[in-house]
C-alpha positions as CSV (number, residue, x, y, z in Angstrom):
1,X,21.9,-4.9,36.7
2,X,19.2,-7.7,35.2
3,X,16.8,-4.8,35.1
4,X,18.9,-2.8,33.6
5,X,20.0,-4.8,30.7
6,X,16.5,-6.2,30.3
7,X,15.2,-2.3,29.9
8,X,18.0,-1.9,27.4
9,X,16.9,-4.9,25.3
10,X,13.3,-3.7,25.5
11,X,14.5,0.1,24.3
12,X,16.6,-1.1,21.6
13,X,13.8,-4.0,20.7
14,X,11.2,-0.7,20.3
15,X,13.7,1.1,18.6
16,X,14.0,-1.5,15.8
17,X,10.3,-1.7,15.6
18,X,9.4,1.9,15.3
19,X,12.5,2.3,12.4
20,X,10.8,-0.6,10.5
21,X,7.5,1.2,11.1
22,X,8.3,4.4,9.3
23,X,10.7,2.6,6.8
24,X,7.5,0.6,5.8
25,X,5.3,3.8,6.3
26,X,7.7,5.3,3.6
27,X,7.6,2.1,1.2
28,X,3.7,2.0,1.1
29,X,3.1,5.4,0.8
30,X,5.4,5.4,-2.1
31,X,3.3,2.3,-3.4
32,X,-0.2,4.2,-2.6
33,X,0.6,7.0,-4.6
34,X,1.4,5.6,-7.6
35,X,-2.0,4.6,-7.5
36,X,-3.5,7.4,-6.3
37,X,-6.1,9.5,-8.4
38,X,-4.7,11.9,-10.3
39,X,-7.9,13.2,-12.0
40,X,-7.9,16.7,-9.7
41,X,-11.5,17.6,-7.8
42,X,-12.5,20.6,-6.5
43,X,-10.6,23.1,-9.3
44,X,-9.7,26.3,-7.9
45,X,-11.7,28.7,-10.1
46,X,-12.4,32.1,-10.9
47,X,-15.7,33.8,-12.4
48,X,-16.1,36.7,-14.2
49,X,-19.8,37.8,-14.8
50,X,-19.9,40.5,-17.3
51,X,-23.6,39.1,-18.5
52,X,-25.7,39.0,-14.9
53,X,-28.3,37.3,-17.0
54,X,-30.9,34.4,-16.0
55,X,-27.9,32.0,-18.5
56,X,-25.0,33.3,-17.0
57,X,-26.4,32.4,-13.4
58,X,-27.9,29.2,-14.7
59,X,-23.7,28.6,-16.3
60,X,-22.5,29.1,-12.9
61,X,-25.0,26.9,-10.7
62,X,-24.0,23.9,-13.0
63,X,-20.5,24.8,-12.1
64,X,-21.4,25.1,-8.5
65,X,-22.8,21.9,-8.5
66,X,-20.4,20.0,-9.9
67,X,-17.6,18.5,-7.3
68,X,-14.8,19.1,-10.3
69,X,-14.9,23.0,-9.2
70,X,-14.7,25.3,-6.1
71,X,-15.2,28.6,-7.4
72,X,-13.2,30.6,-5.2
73,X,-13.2,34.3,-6.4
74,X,-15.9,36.5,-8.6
75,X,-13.4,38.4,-10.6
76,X,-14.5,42.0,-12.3
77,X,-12.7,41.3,-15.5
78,X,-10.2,39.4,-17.1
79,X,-7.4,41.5,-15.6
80,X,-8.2,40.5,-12.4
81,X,-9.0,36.8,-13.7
82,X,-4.8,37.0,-14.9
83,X,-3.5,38.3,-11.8
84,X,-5.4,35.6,-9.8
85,X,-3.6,32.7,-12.0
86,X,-0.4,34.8,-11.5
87,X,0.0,34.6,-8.3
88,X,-1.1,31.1,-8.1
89,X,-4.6,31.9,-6.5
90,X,-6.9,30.1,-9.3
91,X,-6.1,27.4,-12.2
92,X,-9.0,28.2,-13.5
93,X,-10.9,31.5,-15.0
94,X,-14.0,31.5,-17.1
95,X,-15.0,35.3,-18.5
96,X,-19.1,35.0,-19.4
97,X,-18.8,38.0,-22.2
98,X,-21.6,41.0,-22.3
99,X,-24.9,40.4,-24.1
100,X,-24.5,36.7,-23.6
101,X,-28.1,36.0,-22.6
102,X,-29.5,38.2,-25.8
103,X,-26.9,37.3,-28.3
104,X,-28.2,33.4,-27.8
105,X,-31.7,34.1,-27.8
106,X,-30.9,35.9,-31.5
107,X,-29.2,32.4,-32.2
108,X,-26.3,33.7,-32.6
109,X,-22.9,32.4,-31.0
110,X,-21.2,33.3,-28.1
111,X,-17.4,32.4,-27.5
112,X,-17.0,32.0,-23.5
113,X,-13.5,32.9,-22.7
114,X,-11.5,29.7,-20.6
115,X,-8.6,31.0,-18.6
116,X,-5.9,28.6,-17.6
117,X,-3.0,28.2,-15.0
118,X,-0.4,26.4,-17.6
119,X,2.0,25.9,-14.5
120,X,-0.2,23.9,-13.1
121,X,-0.1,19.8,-12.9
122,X,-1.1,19.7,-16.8
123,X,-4.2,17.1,-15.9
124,X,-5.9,20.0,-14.0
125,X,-6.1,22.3,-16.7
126,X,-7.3,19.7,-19.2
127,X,-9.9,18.1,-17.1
128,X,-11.1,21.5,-16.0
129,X,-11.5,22.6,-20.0
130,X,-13.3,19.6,-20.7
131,X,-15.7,19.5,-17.7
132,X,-17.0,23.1,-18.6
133,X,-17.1,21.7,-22.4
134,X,-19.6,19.0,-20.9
135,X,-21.8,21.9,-18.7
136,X,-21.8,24.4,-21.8
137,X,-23.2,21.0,-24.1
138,X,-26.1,20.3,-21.6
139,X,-27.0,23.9,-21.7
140,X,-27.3,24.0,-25.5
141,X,-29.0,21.0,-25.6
142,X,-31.8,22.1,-22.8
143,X,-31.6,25.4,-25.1
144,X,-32.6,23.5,-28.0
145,X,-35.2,22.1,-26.4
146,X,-36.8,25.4,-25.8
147,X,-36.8,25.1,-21.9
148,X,-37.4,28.2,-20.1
149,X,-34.1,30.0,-19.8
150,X,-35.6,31.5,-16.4
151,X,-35.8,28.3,-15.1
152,X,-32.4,27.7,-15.3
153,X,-31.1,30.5,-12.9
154,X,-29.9,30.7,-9.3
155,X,-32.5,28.0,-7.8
156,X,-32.5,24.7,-8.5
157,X,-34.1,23.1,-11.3
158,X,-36.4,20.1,-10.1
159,X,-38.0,20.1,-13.6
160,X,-35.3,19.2,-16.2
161,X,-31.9,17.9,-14.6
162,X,-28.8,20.0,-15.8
163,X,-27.2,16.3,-16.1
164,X,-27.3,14.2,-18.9
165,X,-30.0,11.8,-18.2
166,X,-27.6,8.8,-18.3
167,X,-24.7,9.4,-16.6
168,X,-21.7,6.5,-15.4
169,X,-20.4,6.6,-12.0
170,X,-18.2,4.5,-10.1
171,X,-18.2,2.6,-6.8
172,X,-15.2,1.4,-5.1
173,X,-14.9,-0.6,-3.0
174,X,-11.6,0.4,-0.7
175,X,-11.3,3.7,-1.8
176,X,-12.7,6.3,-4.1
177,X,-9.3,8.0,-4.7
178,X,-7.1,5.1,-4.9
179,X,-6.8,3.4,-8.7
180,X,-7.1,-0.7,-9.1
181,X,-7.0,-0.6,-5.4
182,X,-8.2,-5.1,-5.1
183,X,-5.0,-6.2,-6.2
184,X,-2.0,-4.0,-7.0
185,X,-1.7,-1.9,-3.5
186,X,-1.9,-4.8,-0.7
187,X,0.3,-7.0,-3.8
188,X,3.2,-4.4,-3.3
189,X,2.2,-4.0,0.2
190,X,2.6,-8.1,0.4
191,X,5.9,-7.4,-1.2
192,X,7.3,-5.3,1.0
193,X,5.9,-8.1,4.1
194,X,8.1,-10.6,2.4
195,X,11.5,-8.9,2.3
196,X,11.2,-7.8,5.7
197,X,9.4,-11.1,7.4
198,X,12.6,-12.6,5.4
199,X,15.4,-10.7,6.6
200,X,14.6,-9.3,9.9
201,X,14.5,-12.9,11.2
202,X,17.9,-13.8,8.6
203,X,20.1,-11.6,10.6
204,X,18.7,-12.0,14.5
205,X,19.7,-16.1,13.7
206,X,23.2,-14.9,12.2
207,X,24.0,-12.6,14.8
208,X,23.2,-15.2,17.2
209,X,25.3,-17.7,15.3
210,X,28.4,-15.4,14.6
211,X,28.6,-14.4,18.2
212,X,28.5,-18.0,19.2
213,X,30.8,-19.5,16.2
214,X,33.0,-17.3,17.9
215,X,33.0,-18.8,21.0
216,X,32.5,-22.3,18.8
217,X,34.1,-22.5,16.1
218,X,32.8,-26.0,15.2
219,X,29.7,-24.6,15.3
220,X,29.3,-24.5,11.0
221,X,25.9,-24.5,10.9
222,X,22.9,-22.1,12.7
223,X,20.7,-25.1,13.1
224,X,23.6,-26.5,15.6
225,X,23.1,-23.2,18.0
226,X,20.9,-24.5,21.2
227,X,17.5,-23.7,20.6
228,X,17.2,-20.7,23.0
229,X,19.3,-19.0,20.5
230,X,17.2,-20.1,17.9
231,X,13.7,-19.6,19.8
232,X,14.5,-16.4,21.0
233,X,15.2,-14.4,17.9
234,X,12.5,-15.9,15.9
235,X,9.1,-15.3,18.4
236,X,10.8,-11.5,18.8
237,X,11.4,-11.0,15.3
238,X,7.6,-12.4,14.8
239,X,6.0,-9.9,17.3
240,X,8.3,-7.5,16.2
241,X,7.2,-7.5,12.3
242,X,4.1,-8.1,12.8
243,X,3.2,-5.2,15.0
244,X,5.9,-3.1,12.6
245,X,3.5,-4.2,9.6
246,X,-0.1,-3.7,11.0
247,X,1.1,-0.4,12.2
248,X,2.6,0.8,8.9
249,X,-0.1,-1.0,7.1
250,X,-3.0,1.4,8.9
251,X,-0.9,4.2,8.8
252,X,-0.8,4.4,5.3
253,X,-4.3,3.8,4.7
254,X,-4.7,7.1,7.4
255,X,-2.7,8.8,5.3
256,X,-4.4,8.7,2.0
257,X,-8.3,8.7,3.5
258,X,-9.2,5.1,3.1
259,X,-11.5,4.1,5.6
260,X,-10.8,1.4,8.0
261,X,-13.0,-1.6,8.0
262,X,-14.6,-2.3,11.5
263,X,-13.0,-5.4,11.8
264,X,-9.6,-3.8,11.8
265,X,-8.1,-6.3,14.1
266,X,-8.8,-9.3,11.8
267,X,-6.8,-7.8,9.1
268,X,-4.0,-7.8,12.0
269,X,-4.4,-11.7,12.4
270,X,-3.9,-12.0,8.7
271,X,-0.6,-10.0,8.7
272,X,0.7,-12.2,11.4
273,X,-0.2,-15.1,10.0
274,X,1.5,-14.3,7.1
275,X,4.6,-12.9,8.8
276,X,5.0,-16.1,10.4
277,X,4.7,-18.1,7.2
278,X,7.3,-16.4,6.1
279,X,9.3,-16.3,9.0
280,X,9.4,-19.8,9.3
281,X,10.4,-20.2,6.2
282,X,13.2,-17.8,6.6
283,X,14.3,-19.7,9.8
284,X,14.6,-22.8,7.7
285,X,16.7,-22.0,5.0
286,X,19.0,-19.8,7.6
287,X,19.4,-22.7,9.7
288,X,20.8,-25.1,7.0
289,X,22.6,-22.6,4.6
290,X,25.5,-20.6,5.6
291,X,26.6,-18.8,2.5
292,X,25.0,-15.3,2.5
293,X,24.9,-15.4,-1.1
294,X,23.3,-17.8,-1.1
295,X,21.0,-17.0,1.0
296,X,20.5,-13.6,-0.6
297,X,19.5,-15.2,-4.1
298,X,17.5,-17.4,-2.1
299,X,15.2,-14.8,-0.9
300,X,15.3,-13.3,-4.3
301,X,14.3,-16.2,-5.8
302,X,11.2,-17.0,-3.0
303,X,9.9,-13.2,-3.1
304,X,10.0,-12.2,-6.6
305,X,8.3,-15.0,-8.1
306,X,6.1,-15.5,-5.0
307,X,5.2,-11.6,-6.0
308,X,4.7,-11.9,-9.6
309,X,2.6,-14.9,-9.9
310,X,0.5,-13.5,-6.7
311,X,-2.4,-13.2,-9.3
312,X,-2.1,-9.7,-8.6
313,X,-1.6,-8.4,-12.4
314,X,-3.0,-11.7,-14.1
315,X,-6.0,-13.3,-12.6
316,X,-5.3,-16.6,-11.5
317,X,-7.7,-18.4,-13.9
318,X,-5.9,-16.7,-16.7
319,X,-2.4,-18.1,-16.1
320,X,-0.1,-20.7,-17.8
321,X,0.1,-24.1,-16.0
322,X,3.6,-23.3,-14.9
323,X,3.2,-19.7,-13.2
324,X,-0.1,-21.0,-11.8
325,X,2.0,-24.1,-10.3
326,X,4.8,-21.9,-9.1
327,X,3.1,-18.9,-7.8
328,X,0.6,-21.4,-5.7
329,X,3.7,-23.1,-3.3
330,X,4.4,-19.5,-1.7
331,X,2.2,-18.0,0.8
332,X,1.9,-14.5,-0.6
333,X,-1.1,-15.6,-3.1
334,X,-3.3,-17.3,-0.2
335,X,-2.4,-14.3,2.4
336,X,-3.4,-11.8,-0.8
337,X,-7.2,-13.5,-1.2
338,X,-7.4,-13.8,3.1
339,X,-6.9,-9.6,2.9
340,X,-9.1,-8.9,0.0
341,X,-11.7,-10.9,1.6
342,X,-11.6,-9.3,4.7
343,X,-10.3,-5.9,4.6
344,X,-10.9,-4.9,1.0
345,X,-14.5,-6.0,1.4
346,X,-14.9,-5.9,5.1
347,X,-16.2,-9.6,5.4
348,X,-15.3,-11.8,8.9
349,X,-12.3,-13.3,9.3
350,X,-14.2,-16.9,9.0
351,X,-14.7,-16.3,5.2
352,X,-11.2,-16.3,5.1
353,X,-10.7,-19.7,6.9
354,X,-10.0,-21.4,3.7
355,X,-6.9,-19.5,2.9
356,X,-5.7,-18.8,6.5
357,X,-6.2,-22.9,6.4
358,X,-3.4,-23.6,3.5
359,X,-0.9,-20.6,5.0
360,X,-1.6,-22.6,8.7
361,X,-0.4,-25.6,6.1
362,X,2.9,-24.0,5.3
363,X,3.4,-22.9,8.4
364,X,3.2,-26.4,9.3
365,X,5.6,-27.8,7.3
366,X,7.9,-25.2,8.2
367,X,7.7,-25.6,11.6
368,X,8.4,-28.9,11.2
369,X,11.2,-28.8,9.0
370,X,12.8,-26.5,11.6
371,X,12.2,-29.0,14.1
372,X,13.8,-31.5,12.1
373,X,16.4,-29.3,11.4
374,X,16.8,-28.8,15.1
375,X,17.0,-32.6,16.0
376,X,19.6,-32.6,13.4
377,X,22.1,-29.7,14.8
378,X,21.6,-31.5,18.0
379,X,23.4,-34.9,16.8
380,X,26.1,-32.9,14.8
381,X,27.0,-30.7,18.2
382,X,26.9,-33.9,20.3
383,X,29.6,-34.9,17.9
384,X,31.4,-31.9,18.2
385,X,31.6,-32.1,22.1
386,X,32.5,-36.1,22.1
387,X,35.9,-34.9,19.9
388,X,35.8,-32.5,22.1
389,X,36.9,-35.0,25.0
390,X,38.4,-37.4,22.5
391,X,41.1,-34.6,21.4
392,X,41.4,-33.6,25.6
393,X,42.1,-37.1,26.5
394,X,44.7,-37.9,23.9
395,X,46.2,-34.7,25.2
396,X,50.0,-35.0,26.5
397,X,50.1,-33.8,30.1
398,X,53.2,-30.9,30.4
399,X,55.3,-31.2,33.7
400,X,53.9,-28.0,34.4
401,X,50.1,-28.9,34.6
402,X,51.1,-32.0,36.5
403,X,53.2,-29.8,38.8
């Protein structure tokens, strides 16, 4: 029957844990894709050649080699271009007109004709319109600089770049198609650890104390439960979370493409330092307070502050004396540099030691609090038990119980 009711606990302990999983799954994929790239690549496109001249090739090799398009279809005519965007095929068209090639080299202009999908995401449309803007510019520039049109057909041209000769590119480091990735994504991610660190651990200890109080009704106070119903819930909530996190966490960066660093598993030593900084923090104000509304503006009052003064939208350095001050006695901000360090820019877990040091610091305290509180529930249940025997003994015996 043990092994029975020990299997159940395990099934309904890895229950729990794969519902936060995919509830946290959820809540960062949410936050990653608000931050997500939305300039489009690889534009579905249609081309219709009606020119089939040493420009017209040399129009669609820069096209080609751009990553903005994928050029998908080369339509007969403009019909055909229309009836592609109909049915959703292409957001993209470009018609190269007759007499192209020889109405340029008369200097005279062309129009090229720029089909769109309007039912498209509108930033595909726009971005595709003004990339071909950009290829068109570098041709007439190269034509006005008398370069061999032949040179710019089919093959490649080693001789004169089809780029502008300065060009800016970017370099991220977490992930080319995720926006100010160093700071707002793991800050909401961080977010998200908090409330549930907080309150996964909150109501283990008050289901624990409820069920007791009921056996106890002295018992006013979760700090006077013995401390195998304290201990219990809190290293299962910790292992719990923490595995709940690091999965989700990982997850989600599978999900939207961003590589994992090598040294996944010291990002995972991170996360459970920081869900124990939390959690003992959460065990110490659930042990002494009672009132859940209190307890609930409590939290509030740790996490959103902790959250906002993370340095995450406002570098540190920049802040007021007071959100500097306030935002520096939660753990959030020192966890927040420990993951940027180590996961954002894939550096050992020993360049972290500073910040791991001050959240091992309010672990610490916490623990010791705790304890404290502990020591303390232990003298007020003593007291409970000796009235206890007091009340028995002044008792009046009934004939009955002394018959």
């Amino acid at each position: 029957m043990a092994k029975i009711t020990s299997f159940g606990l395990f099934g309904r302990l890895l229950f729990r844990t794969v519902l936060i999983i995919l509830a946290l799954t959820l809540f960062f994929s949410l936050m990653a894709g608000m931050y997500y790239k939305s300039e489009p690549r690889a534009i579905r496109t249609a081309v219709c050649d009606l020119d089939h001249s040493p420009l017209s090739r040399a129009l669609i090799f820069s096209i080609n080699s751009s990553q903005l398009y994928r050029i998908e279809y080369q339509a007969a005519d403009y019909n055909e271009i229309k009836s592609l965007i109909d049915y959703g095929k292409v957001d993209l068209g470009l018609v190269i007109p007759e007499n192209t090639y020889r109405e340029v080299m008369n200097h005279r202009p062309v129009n090229l004709l720029t089909v769109l999908n309007g039912t498209a995401n509108p930033i595909v449309p726009k971005l595709g319109l003004g990339g071909l803007k950009q290829i068109v510019m570098t041709l007439n520039m190269q034509l006005a600089s008398h370069l061999p049109v032949d040179e710019l057909g089919s093959i490649p041209n080693t001789r004169h770049a089809l780029k502008p000769l300065l060009n800016v590119n970017e370099r991220v480091f977490y992930s080319p198609t995720v926006n100010m990735e160093s700071s707002m994504l793991p800050a909401f991610m961080g977010l998200a650890m908090q409330i549930v660190s907080m309150l996964i651990v909150l109501l283990a200890l008050r289901t624990n104390h409820k069920q007791i109080r009921g056996l106890v009704p002295e018992l006013k106070l979760a700090r006077q439960m013995p401390v195998k119903a304290i201990l219990m819930p809190f290293i299962t909530s910790w292992l719990m979370v923490g595995t709940a996190i690091s999965t989700a966490f990982f997850l989600t960066m599978h999900i939207f493409s961003i590589p994992l660093p090598a040294n996944a598993w010291d990002t995972v030593a991170i996360i459970f330092i920081f869900v124990l900084s939390m959690e003992t923090l959460s065990v110490l104000i659930t042990l002494n307070i009672d009132n859940v509304v209190a307890l609930t503006a409590l939290i509030t009052l740790i996490v959103m502050p902790a959250f906002m003064y993370s340095g995450y939208l406002v570098p540190f350095e920049q802040m007021a004396s007071f959100p500097k001050w306030f935002g520096g006695i939660f753990p959030l901000r020192y966890y927040l540099h420990a993951l940027y360090l180590v996961f954002n820019h894939h550096l050992p877990l020993s360049a972290a030691g500073h910040w791991l040091a001050i959240l091992g610091k309010f672990i610490g305290l916490f623990l010791l609090l705790i304890i404290l509180s502990v020591l303390i529930g232990r003298i007020e249940s003593r007291g409970f038990s000796i009235n206890q025997r007091k009340e028995n003994t002044k008792k009046p015996v009934s004939s009955e119980e002394i018959s």
